[in-house]
N, C-alpha and C positions, 0 to 999 in steps of 0.2 A: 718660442719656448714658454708653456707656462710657468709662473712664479708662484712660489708658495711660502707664506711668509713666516719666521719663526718669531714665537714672540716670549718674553721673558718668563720663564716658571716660576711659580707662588705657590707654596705650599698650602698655601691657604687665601681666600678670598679677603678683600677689604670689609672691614667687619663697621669703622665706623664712618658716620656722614661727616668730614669733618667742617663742611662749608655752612651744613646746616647748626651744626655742635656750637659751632663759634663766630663770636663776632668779625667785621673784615680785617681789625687789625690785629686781634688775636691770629687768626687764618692765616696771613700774612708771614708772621712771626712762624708759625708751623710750619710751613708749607717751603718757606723759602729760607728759610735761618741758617744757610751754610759759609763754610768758612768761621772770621773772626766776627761775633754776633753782639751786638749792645742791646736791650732790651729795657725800653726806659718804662717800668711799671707804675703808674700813679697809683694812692694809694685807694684799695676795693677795686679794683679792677681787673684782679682776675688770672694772676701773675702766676697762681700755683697751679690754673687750669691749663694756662698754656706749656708749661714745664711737663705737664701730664702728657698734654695730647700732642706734643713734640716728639715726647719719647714710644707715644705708641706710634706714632708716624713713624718713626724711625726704624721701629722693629718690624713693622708692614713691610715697610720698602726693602724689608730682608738683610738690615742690620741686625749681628748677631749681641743676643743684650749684653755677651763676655767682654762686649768689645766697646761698649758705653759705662761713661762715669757719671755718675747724677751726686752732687753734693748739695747736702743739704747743712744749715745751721744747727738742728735740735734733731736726735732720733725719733722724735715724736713726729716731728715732721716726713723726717724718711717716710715711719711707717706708713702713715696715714698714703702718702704719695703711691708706695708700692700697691699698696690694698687696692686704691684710685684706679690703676694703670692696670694691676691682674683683672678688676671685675672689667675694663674696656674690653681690654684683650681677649677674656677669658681664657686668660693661661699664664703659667706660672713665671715668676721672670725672678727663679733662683741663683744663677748666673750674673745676674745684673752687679754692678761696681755700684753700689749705692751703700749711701750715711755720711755723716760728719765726717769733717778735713780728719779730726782726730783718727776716728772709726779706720778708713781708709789706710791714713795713715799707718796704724798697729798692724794690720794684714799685710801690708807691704813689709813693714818692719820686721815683722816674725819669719818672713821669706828671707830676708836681708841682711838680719842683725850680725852674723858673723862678720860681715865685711867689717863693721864697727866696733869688733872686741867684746858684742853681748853675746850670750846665747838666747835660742829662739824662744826660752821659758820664760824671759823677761817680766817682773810684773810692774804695773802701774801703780804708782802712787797717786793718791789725791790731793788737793789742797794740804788739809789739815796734817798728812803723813808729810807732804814736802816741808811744812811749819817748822815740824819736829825733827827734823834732819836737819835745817838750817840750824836749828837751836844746838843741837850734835854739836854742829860746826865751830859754833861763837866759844862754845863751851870747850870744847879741845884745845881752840887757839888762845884763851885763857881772856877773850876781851871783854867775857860779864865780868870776870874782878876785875879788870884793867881801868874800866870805863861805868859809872855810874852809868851815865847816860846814853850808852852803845846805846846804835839803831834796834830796835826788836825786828824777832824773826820775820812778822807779818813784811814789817817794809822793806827787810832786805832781799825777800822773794819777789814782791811786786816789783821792786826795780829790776830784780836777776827777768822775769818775767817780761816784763817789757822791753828790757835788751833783744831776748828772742824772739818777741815777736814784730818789731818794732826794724829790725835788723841792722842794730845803730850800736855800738859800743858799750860800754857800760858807765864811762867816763862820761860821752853824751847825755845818757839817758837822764845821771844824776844831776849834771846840769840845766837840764831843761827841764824835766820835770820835778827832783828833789833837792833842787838845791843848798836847800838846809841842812845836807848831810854833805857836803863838800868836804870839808876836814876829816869825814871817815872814807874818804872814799877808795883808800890804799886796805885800810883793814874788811873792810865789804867785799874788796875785790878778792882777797883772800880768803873770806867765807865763802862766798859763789866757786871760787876754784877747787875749794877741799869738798864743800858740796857738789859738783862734780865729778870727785873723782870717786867720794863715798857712792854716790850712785852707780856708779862702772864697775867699782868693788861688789857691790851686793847686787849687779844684775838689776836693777830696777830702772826705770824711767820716771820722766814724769811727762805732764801734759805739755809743756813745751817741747820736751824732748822728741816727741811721736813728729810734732811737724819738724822741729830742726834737724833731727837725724835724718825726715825721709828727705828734705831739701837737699843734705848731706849727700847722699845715696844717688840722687837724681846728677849730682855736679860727675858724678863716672860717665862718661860719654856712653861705654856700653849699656850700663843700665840704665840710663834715659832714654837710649832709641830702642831697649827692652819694651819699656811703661809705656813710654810714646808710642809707640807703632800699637801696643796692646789696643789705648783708648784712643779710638776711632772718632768717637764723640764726644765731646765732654759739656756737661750742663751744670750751671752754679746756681741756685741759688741764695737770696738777698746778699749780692755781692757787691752793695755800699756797707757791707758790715766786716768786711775782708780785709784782714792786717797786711802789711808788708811782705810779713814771712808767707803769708797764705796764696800772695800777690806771685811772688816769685816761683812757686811751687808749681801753680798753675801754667806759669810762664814756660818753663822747664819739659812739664807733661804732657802738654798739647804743642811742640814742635815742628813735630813729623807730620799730623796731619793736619792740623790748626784748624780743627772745627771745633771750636769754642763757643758757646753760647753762655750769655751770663744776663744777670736777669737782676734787677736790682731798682732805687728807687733814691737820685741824691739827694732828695728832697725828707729824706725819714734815715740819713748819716748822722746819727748821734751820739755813738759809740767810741768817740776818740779816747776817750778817758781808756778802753781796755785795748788801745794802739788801735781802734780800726780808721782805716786811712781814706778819707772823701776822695786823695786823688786818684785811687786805684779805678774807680768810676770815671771819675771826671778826663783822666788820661788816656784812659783803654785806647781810642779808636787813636793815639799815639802810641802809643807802645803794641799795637796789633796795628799790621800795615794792612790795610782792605776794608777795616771796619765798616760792616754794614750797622745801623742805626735806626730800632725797630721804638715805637712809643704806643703806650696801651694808655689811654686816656678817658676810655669810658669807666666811671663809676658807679656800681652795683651795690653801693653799702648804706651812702649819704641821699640826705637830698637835695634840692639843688641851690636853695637858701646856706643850708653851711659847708657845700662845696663853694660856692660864692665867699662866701668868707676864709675858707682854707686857698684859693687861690689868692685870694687879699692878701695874705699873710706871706705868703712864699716869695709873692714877685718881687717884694722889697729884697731880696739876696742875691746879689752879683755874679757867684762862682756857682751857677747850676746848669744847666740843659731847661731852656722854656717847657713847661708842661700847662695845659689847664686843661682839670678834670673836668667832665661832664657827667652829669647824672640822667638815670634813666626813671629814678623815684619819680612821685610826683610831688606838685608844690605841697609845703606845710609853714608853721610860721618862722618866722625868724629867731636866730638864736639868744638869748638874754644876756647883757652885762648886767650885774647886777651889783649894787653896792650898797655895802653893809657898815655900819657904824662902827664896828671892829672886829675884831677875829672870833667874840663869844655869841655875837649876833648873826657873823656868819656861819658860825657851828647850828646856830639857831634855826636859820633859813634851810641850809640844807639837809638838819633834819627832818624838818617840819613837813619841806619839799617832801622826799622821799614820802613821807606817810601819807602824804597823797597820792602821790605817785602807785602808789602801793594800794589805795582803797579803790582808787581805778582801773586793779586788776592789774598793774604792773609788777610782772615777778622782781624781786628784790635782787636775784641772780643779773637782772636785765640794766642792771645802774651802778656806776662806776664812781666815784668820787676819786680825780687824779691831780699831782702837784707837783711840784717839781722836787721839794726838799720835803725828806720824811717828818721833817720838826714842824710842818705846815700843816699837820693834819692833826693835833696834840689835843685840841680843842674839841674840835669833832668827834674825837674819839670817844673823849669823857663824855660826852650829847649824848653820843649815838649809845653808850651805856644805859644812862641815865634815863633813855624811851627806851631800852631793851629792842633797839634795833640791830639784829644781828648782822656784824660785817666778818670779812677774816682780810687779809694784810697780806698782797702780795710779797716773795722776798722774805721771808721766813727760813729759819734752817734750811737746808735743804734734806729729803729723805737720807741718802747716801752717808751724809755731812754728821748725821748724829751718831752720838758716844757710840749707845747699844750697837747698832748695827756696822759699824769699824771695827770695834771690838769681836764681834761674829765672823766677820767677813777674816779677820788678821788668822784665825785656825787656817781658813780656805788658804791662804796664800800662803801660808807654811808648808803644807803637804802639796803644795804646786810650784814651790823656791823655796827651797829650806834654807836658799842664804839672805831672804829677805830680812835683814836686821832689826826693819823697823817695826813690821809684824810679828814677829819672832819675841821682841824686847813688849810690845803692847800685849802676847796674850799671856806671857809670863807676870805681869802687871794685875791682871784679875784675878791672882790665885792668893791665898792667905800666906801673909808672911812675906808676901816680895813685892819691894818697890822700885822705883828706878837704880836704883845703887845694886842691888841684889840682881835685876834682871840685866845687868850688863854685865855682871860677872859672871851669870851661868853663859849669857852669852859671848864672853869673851871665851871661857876654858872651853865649853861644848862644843863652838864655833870655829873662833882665832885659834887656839890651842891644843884642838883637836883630842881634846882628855874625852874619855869614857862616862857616860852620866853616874857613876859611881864613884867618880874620881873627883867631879862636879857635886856631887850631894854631900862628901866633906868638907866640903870649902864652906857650906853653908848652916845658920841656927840652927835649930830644930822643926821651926816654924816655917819657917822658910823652906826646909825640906820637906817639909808634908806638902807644901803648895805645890813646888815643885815635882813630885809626885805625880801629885793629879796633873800636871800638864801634859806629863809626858804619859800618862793612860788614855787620855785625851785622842794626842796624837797618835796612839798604838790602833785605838779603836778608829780612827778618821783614815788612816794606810790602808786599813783591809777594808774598807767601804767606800767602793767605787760610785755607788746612785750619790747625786748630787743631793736628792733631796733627805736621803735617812741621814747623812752627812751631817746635814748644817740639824737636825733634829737632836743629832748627837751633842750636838756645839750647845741647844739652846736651851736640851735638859740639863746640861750642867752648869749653865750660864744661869737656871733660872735665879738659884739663892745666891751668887752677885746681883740680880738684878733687883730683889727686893729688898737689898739691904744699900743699895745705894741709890736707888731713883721714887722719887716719892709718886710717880706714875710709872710705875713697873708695870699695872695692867696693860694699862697703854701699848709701853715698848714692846712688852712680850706679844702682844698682836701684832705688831709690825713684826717680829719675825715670823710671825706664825704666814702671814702675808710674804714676805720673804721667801720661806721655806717652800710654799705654795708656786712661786714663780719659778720655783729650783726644777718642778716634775718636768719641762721644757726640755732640760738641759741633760743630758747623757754623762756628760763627765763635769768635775767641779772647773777643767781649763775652759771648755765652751763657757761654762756659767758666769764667770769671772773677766773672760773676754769681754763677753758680751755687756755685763755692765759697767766695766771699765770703760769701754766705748763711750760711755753718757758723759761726755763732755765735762769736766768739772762735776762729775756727779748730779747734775739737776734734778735725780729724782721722778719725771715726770709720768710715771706708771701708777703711781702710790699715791692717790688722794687722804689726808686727815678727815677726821670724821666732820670737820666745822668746814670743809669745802664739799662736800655731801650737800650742804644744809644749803636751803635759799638766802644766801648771805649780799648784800651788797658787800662791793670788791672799794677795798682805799690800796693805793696804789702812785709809786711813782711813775713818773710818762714814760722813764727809761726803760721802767718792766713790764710797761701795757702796750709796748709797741706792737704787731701782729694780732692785736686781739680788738675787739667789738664787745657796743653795746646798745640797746636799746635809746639809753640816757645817760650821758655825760656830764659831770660836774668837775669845771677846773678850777680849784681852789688859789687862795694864795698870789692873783696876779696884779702886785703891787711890784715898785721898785724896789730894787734892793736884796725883793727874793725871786722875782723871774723879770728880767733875765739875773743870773747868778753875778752877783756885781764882779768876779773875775773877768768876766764874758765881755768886758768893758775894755778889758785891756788890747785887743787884736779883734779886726775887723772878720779873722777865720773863725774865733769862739763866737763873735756875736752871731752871727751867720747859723751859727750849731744851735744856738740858744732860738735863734727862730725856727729853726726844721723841727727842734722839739716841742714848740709849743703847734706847730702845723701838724706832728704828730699825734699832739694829747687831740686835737679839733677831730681829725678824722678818724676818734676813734668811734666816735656815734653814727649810729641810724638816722634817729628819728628828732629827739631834742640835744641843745647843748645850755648849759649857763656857764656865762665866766664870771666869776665871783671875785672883788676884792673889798676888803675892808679898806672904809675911807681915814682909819686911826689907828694906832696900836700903840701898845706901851713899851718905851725901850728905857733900862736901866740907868742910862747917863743922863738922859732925855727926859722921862717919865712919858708923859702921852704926847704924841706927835702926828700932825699928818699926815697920812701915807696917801701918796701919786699913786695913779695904776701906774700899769707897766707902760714902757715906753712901746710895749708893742701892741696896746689895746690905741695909742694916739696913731698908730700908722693904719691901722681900720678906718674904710671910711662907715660915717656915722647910720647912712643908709643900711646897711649890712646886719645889723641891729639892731635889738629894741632896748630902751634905758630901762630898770628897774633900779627902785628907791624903796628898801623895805622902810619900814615905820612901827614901832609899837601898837598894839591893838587898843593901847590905851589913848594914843594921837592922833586916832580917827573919829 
């Protein structure tokens, strides 16, 4: 009997070459990454290309994208990834589970929220709104007159914050990390609880809340083998930057079919300070029974002189997975120590540097000046003034974070939760005549007490009541206008004469809404619009350039916030003892450890050149002028690895 063989239907043919696309251990990692996956990416080597062409592997092979999660850290990353993945494919992957734990999170939550006592209109606060709701709090329970010296709002959120994510009590938290508030830590716990419950009242969340309610959500058997069975695949990454809570979540959602791939680097863990936890890395292939254990080790960024010194650096720390990068550049010379007579001489050198740098055709965008503590670069700054050498300062407001545009945004989430309190009491705030005391009262009787805004406008001056007025015209005209974008136009022609009467760069502001408004044409309704930016993680802003990050600016920068980014030329300032490593870092063999991934992090952020820069003196107040050792981590280099520079006055030559 003849045989006639059937073979698997494809809707479509293999589009890319993936053997030729990728290097063998990239390929590897694609090709065979199933089950529980570790993914040890050194750093430049390529980590975001294989998350790429994993997931277009995947959708080849006739995965449907509904059925894969891809989390990323930044939406900027998302995007860029999806864009990456449609042009491979050439095809649309709207379906796909992709963005930020947060992002995720809210979609699942807005499915979900009933189970939890919210409804699915819920809005998102941001930092600066959670601020002001703890303030609420203190202020209810009566501990700003009780207590001169109550914790402020900033630090009783950062600890509530760190409880959640951390997944550790609050009793814990304040122990270990603020200790100094031990004797408040009954009254705290009180804040956090009424701040809780004020959030449940008014329907809102915050950015904790998105992951601890979905964790919540997942602990229902049924709705875990719901999520679970949905994600078929799930891809992380930079998952040494992954907290406890985010740890568990994970844990939770890939059960059912435990194909888990995560992709990360313990070598660039430096993020403990905001709970993220080295051992979620370092543990995986324990807490995932099977673990296969993939390492990308070629480097595409460096060359092989200061990969040679970034592996110098690393191998001194105990608690990691062996890596050594190799580069594909070619040789060039070696990287500079350089030592400066004190910290005015070193503002000196790397000015000076740069303006060479810079007549040899080096764009100014292409050079980084980084340090570990922002008070390190004070010097420099006033230099780099002084030659009219343009920089701009990573770590800046953030867009989201400023007055103007919270203020704009507080109408949007009024006409999409009208029990938002917090935005409700902020747009009442911008009108003549009413300040905090006045906008809790309209919002007490309009809200709490359920009176008629007429019943409401006797309660109040005169003054008052004309403000109040315009709020509520405001509001009448923002109901009947569904376009996002004539919306917020509405908001920002009435906003303008607050804006020039209390911001001495109102030009300014009033462009970023105009920028704003311009992002809204996207969006069909003000819930997408607000969704959508909500999703940005703590609001980072990262769509919206200032006009001075436009400009060919050298970047001054701490190494926590140049993580992920390159440069042409690297300058690491400041590495003396004392200030790298952070003489805290002193105290436990795990901080020292962190203090060295972050100075292996500021190394691989260059191309082509690097100096590491310390002043051999500086002036200290008790002291006056004093010695300063480099760092304890420039004596564990060996000396071959570098070249010595000794600047000297042009006069001592």
């Amino acid at each position: 009997m003849k045989k006639y063989v059937l073979k698997p239907f494809s809707s479509s043919p293999t589009l890319i070459d993936y053997k030729k696309e990728l290097n063998p251990q990239q390929y590897e990692v694609v090709t065979k990454a199933e089950g529980p996956c570790l993914v040890l990416a050194g750093a430049g080597s390529g980590k975001t290309r294989v998350l790429i062409y994993r997931l277009a592997y995947l959708i080849e092979k006739g995965i449907n994208p509904k059925n894969i999660m891809l989390v990323t850290f930044t939406n900027k990353a998302s995007r860029e990834m999806i864009n990456r993945a449609e042009v491979l494919l050439k095809r649309s992957l709207t379906r796909l589970w992709m963005g930020t734990f947060h992002h995720i999170g809210n979609i699942i939550l807005r499915k979900e929220a009933k189970t939890l006592g919210f409804s699915s209109n819920f809005t998102i606060i941001d930092r600066e709104d959670a601020k002001d709701l703890v303030q609420d709090c203190i202020e209810d329970l009566g501990f700003s007159k009780q207590a001169k010296l109550f914790p402020k709002k900033d630090v009783i959120l950062n600890a509530y914050a760190a409880s959640a994510n951390s997944q550790k009590n609050i009793d814990t938290v304040i122990n270990e990390n603020f200790s100094y508030l031990e004797e408040y830590c009954l009254p705290i716990k009180r804040v956090i609880a009424k701040y809780i419950r004020k959030k449940k009242d008014a329907n809102i969340m915050d950015f904790e809340d998105l992951l601890s309610f979905w964790l919540k959500v997942l602990e229902d058997k049924e709705t875990r083998e719901k999520y679970s069975g949905i994600f078929q695949y799930i891809l992380v990454d930079e998952y040494q930057d992954t907290n406890r809570l985010q740890f568990e979540i994970l844990k939770k959602i890939s059960y059912v079919h435990k194909n888990i791939l995560v992709v990360g680097d313990d070598a660039q863990s430096i993020y403990s300070f905001r709970a993220a936890e080295i051992k979620n890395i370092l543990e995986f292939p324990d807490c995932f029974e099977n673990t296969k254990i993939f390492k990308l080790e070629t480097n595409y960024r460096s060359t092989p002189q200061i990969l040679d010194l970034a592996n110098s650096i690393i191998n001194n720390n105990k608690n990691q997975f062996p890596k050594h990068l190799k580069a594909v550049k070619k040789d060039l010379g070696l990287p500079a120590l350089v030592k400066t007579y004190d910290v005015y001489k070193q503002a000196d050198f790397v000015a000076q540097k740069i303006m060479e740098l810079h007549r040899q055709n080096m764009p100014l965008k292409e050079i980084a000046v980084l340090f570990r503590s922002r008070y390190l670069a004070l010097e420099l700054e006033v230099e780099l003034m002084k030659r009219n050498i343009p920089y701009i300062i990573r770590g800046g407001l953030r867009f989201f974070e400023q007055a103007h545009i919270k203020d704009v945004f507080s109408y949007l989430k009024i006409v999409l939760n009208p029990q938002d309190e917090l935005s409700y009491k902020r747009a009442l705030c911008l009108h003549s005549g009413i300040g905090r005391t006045y906008a809790y009262r309209i919002w007490k009787g309009r809200v709490l007490e359920r009176k008629n805004s007429q019943a409401v406008l006797k309660t109040l001056p005169k003054k008052a009541q004309e403000g109040y007025k315009e709020f509520l015209k405001i509001l009448a005209e923002l109901n009947k206008e569904p376009a996002t974008e004539k919306a917020l136009r509405i908001i920002i022609d009435n906003y303008q004469a607050y804006c020039y009467v209390s911001f001495d760069n109102s030009q300014d502001r009033l462009m970023d809404l105009e920028e704003l408004a311009k992002m809204a044409r996207n969006h069909t309704t003000i819930r997408s619009f607000l969704e959508d930016l909500s999703s940005y993680e703590e609001f980072k802003g990262e769509t919206l350039l200032s006009p001075a990050e436009k400009e060919d600016s050298i970047v001054l920068s701490t190494i926590h916030q140049a993580k992920g980014l390159e440069w042409r030329v690297v300058f690491t300032i400041g590495l003396n003892e004392y200030d790298f490593p952070h003489p805290k870092a002193l105290e436990s063999q795990e901080r020292l450890e962190e203090e060295r991934r972050l100075f292996y992090v500021a190394v691989t952020r260059t191309k082509q050149e690097l100096y590491l820069v310390y002043p051999e003196s500086k002036y200290t107040y008790k002291n006056g002028l004093v010695i300063s050792r480099p760092s304890m981590f420039v004596y564990e280099i060996p000396d071959s690895l570098y070249e010595e520079w000794d600047t000297v006055n042009s006069s001592d030559t």
